[in-house]
C-alpha positions in Angstrom: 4.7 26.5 -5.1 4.5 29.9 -3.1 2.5 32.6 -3.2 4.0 36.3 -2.1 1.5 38.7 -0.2 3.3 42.0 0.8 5.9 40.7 3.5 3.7 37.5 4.0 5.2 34.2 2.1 2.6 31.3 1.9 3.8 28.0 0.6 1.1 25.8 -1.0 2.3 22.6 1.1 1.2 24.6 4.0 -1.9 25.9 2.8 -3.6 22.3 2.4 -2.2 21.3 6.1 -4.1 24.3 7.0 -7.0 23.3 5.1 -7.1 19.9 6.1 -7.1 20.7 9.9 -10.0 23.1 9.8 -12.3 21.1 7.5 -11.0 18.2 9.9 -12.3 19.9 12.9 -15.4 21.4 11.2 -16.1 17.4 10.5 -15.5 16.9 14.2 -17.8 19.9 15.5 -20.6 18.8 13.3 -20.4 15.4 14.7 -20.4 16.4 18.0 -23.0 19.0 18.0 -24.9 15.4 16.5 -24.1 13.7 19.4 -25.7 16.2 21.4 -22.6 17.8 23.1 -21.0 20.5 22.8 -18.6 21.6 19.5 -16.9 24.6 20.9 -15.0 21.8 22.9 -13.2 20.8 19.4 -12.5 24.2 18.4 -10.8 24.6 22.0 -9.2 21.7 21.9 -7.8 21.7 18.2 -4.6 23.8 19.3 -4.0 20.7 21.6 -4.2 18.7 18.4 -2.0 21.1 16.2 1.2 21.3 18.6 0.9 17.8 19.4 0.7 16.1 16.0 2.9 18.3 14.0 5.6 18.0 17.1 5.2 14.2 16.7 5.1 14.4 12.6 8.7 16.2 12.5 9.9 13.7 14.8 8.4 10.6 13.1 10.2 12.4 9.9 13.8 12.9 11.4 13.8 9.6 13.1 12.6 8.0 9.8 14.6 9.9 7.0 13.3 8.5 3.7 16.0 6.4 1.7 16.1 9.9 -0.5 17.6 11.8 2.2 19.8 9.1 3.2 21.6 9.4 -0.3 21.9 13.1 0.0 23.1 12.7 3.7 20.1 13.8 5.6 19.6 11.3 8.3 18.9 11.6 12.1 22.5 12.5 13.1 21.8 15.5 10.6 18.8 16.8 11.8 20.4 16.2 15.5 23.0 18.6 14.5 21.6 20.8 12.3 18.1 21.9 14.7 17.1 24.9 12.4 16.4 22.0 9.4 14.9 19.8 12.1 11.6 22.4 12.6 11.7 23.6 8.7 8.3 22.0 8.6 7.5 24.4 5.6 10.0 22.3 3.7 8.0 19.2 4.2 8.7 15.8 6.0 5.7 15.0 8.4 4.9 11.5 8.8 2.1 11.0 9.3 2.0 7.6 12.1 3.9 10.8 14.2 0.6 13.7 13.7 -1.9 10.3 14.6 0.2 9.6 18.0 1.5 12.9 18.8 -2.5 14.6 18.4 -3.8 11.4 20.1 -1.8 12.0 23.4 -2.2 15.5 22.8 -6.2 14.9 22.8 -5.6 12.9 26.0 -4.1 15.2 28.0 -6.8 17.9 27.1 -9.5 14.7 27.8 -7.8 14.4 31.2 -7.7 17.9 31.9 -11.5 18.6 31.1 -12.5 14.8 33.0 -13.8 13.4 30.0 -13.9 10.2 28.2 -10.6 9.9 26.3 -12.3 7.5 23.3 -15.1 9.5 23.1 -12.7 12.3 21.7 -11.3 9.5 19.5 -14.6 8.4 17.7 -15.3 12.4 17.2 -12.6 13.1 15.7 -11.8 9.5 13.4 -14.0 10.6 10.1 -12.1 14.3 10.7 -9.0 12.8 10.8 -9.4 11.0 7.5 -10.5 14.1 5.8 -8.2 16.4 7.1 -5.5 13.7 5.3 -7.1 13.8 2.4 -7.0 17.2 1.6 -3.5 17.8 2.9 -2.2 15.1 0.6 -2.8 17.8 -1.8 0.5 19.3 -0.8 2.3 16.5 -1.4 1.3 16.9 -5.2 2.8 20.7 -4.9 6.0 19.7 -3.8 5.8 17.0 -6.0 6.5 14.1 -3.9 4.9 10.9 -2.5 4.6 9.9 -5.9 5.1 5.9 -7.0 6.3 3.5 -9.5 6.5 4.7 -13.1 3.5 4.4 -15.0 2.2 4.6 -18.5 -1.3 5.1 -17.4 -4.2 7.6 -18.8 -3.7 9.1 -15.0 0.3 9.2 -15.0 1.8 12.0 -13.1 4.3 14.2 -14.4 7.4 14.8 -12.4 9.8 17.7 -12.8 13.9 16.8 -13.7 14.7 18.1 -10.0 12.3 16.4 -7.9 12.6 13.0 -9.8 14.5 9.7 -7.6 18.2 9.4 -7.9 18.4 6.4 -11.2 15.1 8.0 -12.6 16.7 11.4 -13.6 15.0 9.9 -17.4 11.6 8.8 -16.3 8.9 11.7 -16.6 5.5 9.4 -15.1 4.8 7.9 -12.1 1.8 6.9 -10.1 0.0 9.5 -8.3 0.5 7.8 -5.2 -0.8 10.5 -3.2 -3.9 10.3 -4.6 -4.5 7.1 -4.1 -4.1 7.3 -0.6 -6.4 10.7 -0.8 -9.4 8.6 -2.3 -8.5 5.8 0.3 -8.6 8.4 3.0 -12.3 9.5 1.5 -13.3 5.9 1.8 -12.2 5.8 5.2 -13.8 9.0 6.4 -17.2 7.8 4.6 -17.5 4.4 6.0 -16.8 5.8 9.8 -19.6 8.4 8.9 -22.0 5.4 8.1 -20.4 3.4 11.0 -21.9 5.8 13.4 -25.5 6.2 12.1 -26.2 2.9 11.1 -24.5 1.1 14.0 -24.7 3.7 16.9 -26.0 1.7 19.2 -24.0 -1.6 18.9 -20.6 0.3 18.9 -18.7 0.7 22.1 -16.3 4.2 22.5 -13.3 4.0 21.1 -14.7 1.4 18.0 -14.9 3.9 14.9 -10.9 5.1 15.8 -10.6 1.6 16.0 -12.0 1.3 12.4 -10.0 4.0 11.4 -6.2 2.5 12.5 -7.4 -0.8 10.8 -8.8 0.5 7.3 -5.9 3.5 6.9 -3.3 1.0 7.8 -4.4 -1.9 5.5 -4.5 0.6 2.6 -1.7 2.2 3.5 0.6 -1.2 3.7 -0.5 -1.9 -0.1 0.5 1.3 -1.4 3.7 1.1 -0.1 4.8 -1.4 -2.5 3.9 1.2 -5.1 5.9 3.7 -3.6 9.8 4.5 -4.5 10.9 6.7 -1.6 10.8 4.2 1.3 11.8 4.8 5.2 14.1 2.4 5.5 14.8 1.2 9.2 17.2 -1.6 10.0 16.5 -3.5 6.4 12.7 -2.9 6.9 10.1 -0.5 5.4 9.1 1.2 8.5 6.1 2.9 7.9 4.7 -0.5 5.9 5.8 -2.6 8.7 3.9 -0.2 11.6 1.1 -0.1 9.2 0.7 -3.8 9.2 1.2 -4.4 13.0 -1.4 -1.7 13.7 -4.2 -2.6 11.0 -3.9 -5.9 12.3 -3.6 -4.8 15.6 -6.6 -2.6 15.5 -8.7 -5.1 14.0 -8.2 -7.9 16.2 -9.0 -5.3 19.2 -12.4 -4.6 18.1 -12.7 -8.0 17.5 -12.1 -9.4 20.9 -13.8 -6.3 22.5 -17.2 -7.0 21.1 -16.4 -10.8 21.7 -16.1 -10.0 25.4 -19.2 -7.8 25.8 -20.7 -9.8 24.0 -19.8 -12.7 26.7 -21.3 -10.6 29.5 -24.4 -10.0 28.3 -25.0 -13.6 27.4 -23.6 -14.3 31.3 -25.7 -11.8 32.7 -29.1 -13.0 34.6 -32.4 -11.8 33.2 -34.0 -9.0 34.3 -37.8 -10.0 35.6 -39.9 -7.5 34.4 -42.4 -6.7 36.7 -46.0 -6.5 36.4 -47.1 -2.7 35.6 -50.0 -1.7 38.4 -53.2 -1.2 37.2 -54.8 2.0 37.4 -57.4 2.8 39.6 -60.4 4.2 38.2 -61.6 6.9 40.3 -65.5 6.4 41.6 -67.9 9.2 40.5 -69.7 10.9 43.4 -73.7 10.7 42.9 -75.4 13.8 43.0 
């Protein structure tokens, strides 16, 4: 779906990228300007953010062709030859373990350049990062793909004859996979919002993107097996397999993190508290 204005072409894929990113980083301002620091410091460094993770989405895409574009001959020897296809971004194809590593060593290098702590910028910018998917699964729904398994149920989604998988050219429904990940990505972003009011002072930087990588990732590997239009790598569904290995990965982390501070605070001696002095009371002067 496009819309036409004058010379100006804007493609509804697009439009909820766009949409995503600012409320994204409107999430991110608000939580930093909770914190007590400054949010002009997200707006500056969301172009950072931009290049980086839509640099790194395209190339999670062509290095990852889904089994789709393998059929129709698009793999990474296409996109290799063919470089105006490669950056067609409008068409679609952003993966989305590329725009969570390429923004995240995009956010360090603008961390680094502004000496400041690197998972700091992380935790701000976790809950934004799981809205910001949410609403730009909404393009996937205009293009009319990321969609799973067919389905008979009340909230089937109708696909059209061109965008349906090769051997399903007679199958109308399908799961709306997108938006199960959308509402999974809203659980996310609302459970690191309570993360960091309720738990604020127990957490240690870099926990709640911590949280993040482990709840995206276990709800992501599940609704892979719904989902027809794999990215098949060696015999393997890449994206299910990374999303395992970094759920666990993440999770296991945070727990021996916590384990280990926990350790030196129980190994550290105890502080004497030392006996306040006692005021003097100033004598009155007889008159």
């Amino acid at each position: 779906m496009e819309w036409t204005l004058g010379p100006l072409t804007l493609r509804a894929y697009g439009v909820m990228i766009a949409l995503g990113l600012l409320a994204g980083a409107a999430l991110a301002a608000h939580e930093a300007r909770r914190r007590g620091l400054n949010p002009d410091l997200i707006w500056d460094a969301l172009p950072w953010a931009v290049v980086g993770g839509v640099v790194g989405a395209r190339l999670w895409h062509i290095l990852t062709p889904s089994a789709s574009l393998r059929m129709q001959g698009i793999t990474t020897y296409y996109y290799l030859t063919h470089p105006l296809d490669a950056i067609a971004v409008w068409k679609g194809g952003l993966g989305l373990p590329g725009v969570v590593i390429g923004g995240a060593l995009a956010l360090w290098l603008y961390a680094r350049k502004r000496k400041m702590d690197f998972r700091l910028w992380l935790d701000l910018v976790a809950p934004g990062l799981a809205l910001g998917q949410a609403i730009g699964r909404w393009g996937n729904y205009f293009n009319q793909e990321l969609y799973g398994r067919p389905t008979n149920l009340p909230w089937k989604l109708y696909i059209e004859p061109p965008y349906r998988m090769p051997g399903y050219e007679q199958v109308a429904y399908y799961h709306p996979l997108f938006a199960y990940e959308m509402l999974w990505n809203l659980f996310n972003m609302a459970l690191l919002l309570y993360l960091a009011r309720r738990w604020a002072k127990r957490l240690l930087p870099g926990d709640l993107f911590l949280v993040y990588l482990a709840v995206y990732g276990f709800g992501r590997f599940w609704l892979e097996f719904l989902r027809l239009d794999i990215s098949p790598v060696a015999g393997i569904n890449v994206n299910q397999t990374l999303m395992a290995v970094v759920s666990v990965g993440a999770a296991l982390t945070l727990y021996l993190r916590h384990r280990r501070a926990r350790a030196q605070r129980d190994a550290a001696p105890p502080t004497e508290e030392r006996p306040r002095p006692k005021k003097r009371r100033k004598k009155r002067k007889k008159s």
